[in-house]
C-alpha positions in Angstrom: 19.4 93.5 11.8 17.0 91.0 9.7 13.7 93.5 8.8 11.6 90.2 8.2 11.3 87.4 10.9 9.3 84.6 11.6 7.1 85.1 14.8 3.9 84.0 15.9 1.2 82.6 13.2 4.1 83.5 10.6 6.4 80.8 12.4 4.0 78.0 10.9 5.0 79.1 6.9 8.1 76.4 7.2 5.4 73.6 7.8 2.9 74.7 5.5 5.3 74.6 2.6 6.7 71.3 3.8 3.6 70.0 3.4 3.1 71.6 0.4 6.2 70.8 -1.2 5.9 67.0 -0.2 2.1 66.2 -1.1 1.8 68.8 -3.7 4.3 67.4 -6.3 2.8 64.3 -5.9 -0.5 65.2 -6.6 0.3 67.7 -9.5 3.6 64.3 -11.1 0.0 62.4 -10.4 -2.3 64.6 -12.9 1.2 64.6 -15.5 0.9 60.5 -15.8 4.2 60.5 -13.8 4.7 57.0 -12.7 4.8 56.2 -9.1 4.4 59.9 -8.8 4.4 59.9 -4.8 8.2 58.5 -5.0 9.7 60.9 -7.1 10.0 64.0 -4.5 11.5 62.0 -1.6 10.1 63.9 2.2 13.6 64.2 3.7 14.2 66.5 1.1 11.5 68.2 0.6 11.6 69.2 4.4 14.7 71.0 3.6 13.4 74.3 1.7 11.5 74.7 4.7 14.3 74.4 7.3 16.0 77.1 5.1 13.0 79.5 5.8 12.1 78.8 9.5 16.4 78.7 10.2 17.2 82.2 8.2 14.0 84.2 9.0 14.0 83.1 12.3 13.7 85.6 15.4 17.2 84.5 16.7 20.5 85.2 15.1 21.7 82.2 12.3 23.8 80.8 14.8 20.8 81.0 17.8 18.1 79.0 15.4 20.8 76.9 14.5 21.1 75.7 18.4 17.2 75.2 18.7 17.0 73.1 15.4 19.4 71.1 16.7 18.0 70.8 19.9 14.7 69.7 18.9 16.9 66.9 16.7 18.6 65.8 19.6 15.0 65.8 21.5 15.0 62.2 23.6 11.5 61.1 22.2 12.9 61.4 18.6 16.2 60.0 19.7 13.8 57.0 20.9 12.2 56.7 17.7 15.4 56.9 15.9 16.7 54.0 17.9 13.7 51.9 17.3 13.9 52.7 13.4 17.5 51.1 13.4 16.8 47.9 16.0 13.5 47.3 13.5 15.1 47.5 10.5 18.2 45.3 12.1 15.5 43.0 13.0 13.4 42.7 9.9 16.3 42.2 7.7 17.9 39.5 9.7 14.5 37.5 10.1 14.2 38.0 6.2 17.3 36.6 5.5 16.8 33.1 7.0 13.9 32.4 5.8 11.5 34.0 8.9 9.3 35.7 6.8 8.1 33.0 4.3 7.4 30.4 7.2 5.6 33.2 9.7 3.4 33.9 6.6 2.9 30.3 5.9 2.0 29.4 9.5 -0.7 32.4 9.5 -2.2 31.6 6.0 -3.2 28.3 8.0 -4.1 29.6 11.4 -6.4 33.1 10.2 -9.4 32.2 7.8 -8.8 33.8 4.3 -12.0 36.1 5.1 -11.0 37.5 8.2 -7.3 38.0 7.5 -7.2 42.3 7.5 -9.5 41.8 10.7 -7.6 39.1 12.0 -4.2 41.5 12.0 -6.1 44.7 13.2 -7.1 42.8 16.0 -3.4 41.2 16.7 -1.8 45.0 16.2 -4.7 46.3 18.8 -3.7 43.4 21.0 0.1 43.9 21.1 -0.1 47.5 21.2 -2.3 47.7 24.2 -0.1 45.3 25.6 3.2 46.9 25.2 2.2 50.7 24.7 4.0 51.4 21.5 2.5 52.1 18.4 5.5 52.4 17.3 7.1 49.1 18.3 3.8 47.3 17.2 4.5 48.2 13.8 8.1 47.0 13.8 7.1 43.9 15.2 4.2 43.1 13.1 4.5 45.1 9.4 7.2 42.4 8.2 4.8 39.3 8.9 1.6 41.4 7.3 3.6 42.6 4.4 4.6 38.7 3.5 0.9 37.7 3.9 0.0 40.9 2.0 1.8 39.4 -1.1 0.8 35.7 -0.6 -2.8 36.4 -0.9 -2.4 39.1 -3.6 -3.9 41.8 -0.5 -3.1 45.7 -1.6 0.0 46.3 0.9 -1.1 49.9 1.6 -4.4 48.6 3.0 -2.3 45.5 4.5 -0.3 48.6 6.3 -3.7 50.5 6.9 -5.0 47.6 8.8 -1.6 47.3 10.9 -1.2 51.1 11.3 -5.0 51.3 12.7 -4.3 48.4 15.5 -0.9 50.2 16.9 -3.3 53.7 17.3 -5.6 51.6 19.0 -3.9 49.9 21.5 -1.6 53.8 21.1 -4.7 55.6 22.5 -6.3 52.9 25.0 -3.1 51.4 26.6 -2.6 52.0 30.3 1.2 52.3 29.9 1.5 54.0 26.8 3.5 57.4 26.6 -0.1 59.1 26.0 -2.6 58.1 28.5 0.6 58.9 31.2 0.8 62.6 29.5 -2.3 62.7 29.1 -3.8 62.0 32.7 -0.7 63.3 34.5 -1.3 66.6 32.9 -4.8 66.8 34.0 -4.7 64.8 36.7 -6.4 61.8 36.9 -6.3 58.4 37.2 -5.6 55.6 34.3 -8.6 53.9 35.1 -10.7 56.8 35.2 -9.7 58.2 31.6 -9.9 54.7 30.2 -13.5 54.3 31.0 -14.6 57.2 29.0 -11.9 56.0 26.3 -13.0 52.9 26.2 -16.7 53.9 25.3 -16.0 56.5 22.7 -13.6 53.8 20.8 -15.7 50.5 21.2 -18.3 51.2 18.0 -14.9 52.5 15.8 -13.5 49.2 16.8 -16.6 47.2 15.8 -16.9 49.1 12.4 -13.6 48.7 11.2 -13.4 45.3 11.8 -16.4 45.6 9.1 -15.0 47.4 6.6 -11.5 45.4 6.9 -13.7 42.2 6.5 -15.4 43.8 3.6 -12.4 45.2 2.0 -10.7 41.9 1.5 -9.7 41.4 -1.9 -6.6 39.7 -4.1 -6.0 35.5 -4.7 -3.8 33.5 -3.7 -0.5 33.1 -4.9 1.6 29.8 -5.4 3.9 31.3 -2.8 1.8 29.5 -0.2 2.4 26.5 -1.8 6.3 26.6 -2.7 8.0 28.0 0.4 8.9 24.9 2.8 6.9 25.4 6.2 9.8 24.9 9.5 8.0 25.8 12.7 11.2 26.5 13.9 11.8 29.9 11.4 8.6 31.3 12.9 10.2 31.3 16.5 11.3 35.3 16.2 8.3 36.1 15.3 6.2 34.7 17.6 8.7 34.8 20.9 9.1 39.2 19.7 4.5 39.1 19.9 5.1 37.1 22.9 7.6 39.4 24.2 5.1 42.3 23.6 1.8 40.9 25.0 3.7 40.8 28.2 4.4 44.4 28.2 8.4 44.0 27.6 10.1 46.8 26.8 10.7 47.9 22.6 14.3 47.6 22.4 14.2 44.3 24.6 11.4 43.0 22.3 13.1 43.9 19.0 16.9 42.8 20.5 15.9 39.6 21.6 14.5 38.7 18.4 17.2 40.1 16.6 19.5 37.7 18.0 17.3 34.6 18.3 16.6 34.7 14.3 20.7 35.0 14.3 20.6 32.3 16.3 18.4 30.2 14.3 20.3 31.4 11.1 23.3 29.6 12.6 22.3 26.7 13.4 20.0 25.2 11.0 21.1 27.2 7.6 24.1 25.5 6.0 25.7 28.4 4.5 24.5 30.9 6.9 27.5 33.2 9.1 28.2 35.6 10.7 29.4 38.0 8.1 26.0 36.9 6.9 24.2 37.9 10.0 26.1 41.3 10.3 25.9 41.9 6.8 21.7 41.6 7.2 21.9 43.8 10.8 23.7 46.8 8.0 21.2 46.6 5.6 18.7 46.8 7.9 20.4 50.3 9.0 19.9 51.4 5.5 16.9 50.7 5.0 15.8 53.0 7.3 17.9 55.7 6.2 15.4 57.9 4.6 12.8 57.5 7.4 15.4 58.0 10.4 16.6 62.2 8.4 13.3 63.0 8.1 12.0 62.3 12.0 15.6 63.6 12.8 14.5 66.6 10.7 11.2 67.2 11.2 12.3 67.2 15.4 13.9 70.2 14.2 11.5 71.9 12.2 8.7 71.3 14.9 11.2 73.3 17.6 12.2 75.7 15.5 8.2 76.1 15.1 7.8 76.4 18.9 10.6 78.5 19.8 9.7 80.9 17.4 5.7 81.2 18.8 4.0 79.1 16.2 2.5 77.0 18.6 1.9 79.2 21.4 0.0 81.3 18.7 -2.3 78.0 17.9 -2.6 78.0 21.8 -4.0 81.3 22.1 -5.9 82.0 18.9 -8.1 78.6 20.1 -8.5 80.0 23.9 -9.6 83.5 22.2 -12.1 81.7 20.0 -13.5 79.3 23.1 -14.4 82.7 25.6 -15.8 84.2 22.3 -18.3 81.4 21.3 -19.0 80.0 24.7 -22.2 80.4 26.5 -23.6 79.2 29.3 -25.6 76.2 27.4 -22.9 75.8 24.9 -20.0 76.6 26.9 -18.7 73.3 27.7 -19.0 71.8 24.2 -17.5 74.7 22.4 -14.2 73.8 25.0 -13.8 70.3 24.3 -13.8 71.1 20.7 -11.2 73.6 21.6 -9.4 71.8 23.9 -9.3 68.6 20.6 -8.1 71.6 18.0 -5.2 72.3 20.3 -3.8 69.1 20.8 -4.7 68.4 16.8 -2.9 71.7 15.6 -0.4 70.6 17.7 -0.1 67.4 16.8 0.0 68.4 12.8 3.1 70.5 13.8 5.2 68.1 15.9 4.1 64.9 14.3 4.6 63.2 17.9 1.6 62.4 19.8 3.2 62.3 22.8 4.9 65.8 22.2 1.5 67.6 21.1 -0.2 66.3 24.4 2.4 68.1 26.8 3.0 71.0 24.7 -0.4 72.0 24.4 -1.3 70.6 28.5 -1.2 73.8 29.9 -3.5 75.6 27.8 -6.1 72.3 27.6 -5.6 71.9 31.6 -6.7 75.7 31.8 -9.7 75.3 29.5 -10.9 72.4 31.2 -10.6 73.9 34.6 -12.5 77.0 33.0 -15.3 75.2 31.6 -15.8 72.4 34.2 -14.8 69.6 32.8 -13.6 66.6 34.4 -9.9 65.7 34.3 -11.3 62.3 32.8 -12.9 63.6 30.1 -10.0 66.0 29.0 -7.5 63.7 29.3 -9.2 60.9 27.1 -10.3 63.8 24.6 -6.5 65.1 24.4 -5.7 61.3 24.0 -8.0 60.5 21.3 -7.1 63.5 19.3 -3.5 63.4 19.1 -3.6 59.5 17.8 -6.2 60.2 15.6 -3.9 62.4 13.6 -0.8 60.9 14.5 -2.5 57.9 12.4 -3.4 59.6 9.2 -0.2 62.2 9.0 1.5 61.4 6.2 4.9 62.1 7.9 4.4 60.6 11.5 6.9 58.2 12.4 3.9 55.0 12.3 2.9 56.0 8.9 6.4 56.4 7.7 7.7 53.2 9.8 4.8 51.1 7.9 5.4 52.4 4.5 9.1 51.8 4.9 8.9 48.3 5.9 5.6 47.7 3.3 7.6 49.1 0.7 4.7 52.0 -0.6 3.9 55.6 -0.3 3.3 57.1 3.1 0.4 58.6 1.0 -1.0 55.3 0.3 -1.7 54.2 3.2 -3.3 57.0 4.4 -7.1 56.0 2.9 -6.7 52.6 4.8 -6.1 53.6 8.2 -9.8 53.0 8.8 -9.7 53.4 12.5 -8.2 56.5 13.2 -10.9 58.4 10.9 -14.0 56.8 12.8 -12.3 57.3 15.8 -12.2 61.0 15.5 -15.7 60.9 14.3 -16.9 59.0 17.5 -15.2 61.4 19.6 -16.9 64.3 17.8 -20.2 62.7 17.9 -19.3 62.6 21.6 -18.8 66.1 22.1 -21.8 67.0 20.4 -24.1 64.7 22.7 -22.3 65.2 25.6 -21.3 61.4 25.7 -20.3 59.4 27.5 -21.8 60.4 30.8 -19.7 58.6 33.2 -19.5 59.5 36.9 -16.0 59.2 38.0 -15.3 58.9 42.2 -13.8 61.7 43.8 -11.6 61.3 47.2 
């Protein structure tokens, strides 16, 4: 028999030194005037000293922690994610290699005013995203076309990335059939409309603000890109059937197949030398370059059950409850529970790195506060909501930041400052607590 295991708050080391591992070196190669210090320790394997410690000290027998690791690999929302990693990747590559990218970027350099370009693709990420209630697909559909402009007009990609990043958490969080708001209010049961009025409210001013400080931010010249690569309307038809695709609310793998084979399609007929060893050729080297990013979600599913089974989770769970019937008074009561009720869902999220995941793992314990505390279903539901994108967005190893740095082609860490929304998001939300805003009456039956 082991003497030491890993139970309850102990459960959470294996993340901690994941973290630690991955943002510490590059902090400490950053202070030793390492060059592209964030690089050097890749996350996939700095995840794996802390899979050795939650999979050996684990309650269970080797064998036993074993199974759960790989069952929270083989968990169907990271299969999902895993699936969309490959079909973007497929899909990026193949538009690349005709010529897609140069001519999307030249057609938007002429459409969006040089001012109001971050704004402009905030805006279009917030739009598609609400539209087909993905973050995740937003990104793969719309990171290739902002990193090209990011480089024509000399725009940092990381912020380029930020701006994209913050419109897939919008549309993420306020989407009526996004994975989220369905958790979200079927957990605490209430209706779509209901929890996207109060939404809706708390997100408007973080909307209006970072459309500001993109505007503001805007930065870099021009380079003679725009003025060398030959403009065919014709190479920009991937591009804008897949954001046509996804304002109609089409489903991810049908947006990202279709346009997939229509820039094959496209590559066929109007390149001379273009085939289709050159077309399969582009679909495998899309594959690879998501290799990195598709371990470490496949890995970090693992970690994040091995995390639950062994009570790290449930200890978050209860340690917040204990601390809510502690604090709470009459006149306080209910604020100090919505706070509580956001730290759940936020611890959670920080341990799963899946929004989606964090909202129904920690739904019986926010659905029990709420009830507790007398607070609407509404209310809960759009708080849960709110909190779990809001650090989805500015984790350095959820699958959107990782997707957008992959495709960008910089540090996860990078983008992290630029993801203006997500930060003034949770600030709204907090400011909403405090004031007890917004005070929306919602119809009962």
């Amino acid at each position: 028999m082991r003497t030491y295991t890993l139970n309850g708050p102990f459960a959470l080391l294996p993340i901690g030194l994941f973290l630690c591992l991955f943002i510490g070196s590059g902090v400490y190669l950053t202070f030793m005037d390492v060059e592209l210090a964030f690089y050097k320790l890749s996350p996939a394997v700095a995840i794996l000293p802390a899979l050795v410690l939650a999979i050996l000290f684990g309650r269970k027998s080797l064998s036993g922690n074993l199974s759960v690791f790989l069952e929270g690999v083989r968990e169907k929302n990271i299969i999902t994610m895993c699936m969309i990693y490959l079909l973007a990747g497929a899909y990026t590559e193949v538009i690349k290699s005709v010529g897609g990218v140069d001519a999307t970027v030249h057609l938007a350099l002429h459409l969006i005013p040089r001012e109001m370009t971050l704004p402009g693709v905030f805006l279009i990420g917030a739009l598609v995203s609400m539209a087909m209630g993905t973050s995740m697909g937003t990104i793969a559909a719309l990171a290739p076309i902002a990193q090209g402009i990011s480089y024509s007009l000399g725009i940092d990609p990381a912020m380029m990335a930020g701006a994209v990043v913050s419109g897939a958490m919008f549309g993420d969080n306020l989407s009526m059939i996004s994975d989220t708001t369905i958790a979200s209010t079927q957990i605490h049961g209430c209706s779509l409309k209901d929890k996207f009025k109060i939404n809706a409210l708390v997100a408007f001013v973080p909307m209006i603000i970072t459309l500001f400080l993109f505007a503001l931010s805007e930065e870099g010249e021009v380079r003679t890109l725009c003025d060398t690569v030959p403009y065919a309307l014709i190479f920009t038809l991937p591009y804008v059937l897949v954001l046509t695709l996804a304002l109609l609310g089409a489903n991810v793998f049908v947006v990202l197949f279709t346009g997939l084979l229509v820039g094959g399609a496209i590559g066929l007929a109007f390149i001379p030398d273009y085939t289709i060893l050159t077309f399969v050729g582009s679909i495998f080297a899309g594959y690879q370059s998501m290799n990195e990013i598709l371990i470490l979600s496949l890995l970090i599913g693992g970690l994040s059950e091995l995390a639950k089974d062994q009570g790290g989770l449930l200890f978050l769970i209860h340690a917040t409850d204990s601390v809510v019937r502690r604090w709470a008074k009459k006149a306080q009561g209910s604020r100090v529970a919505e706070g509580a009720i956001s730290a759940i869902v936020s611890f959670c999220d920080l341990c799963t790195a899946n929004n989606t995941v964090a909202i129904i793992l920690s739904g019986e314990a926010t659905h029990e506060i709420a009830k507790k505390y007398h607070i609407s279903p509404a209310r809960t539901a759009a708080l849960v909501n709110i909190f779990s994108c809001v650090f989805q967005g500015i984790l350095p190893y959820s699958a959107q930041i990782l997707l957008a740095g992959s495709i960008a082609g910089v540090s996860p860490l990078a983008i992290i400052p630029y993801v203006y929304y997500c930060y003034l998001l949770g600030i709204g939300a907090i400011l909403s607590i405090i004031f007890r805003w917004p005070s929306v009456r919602i119809k009962t039956s």
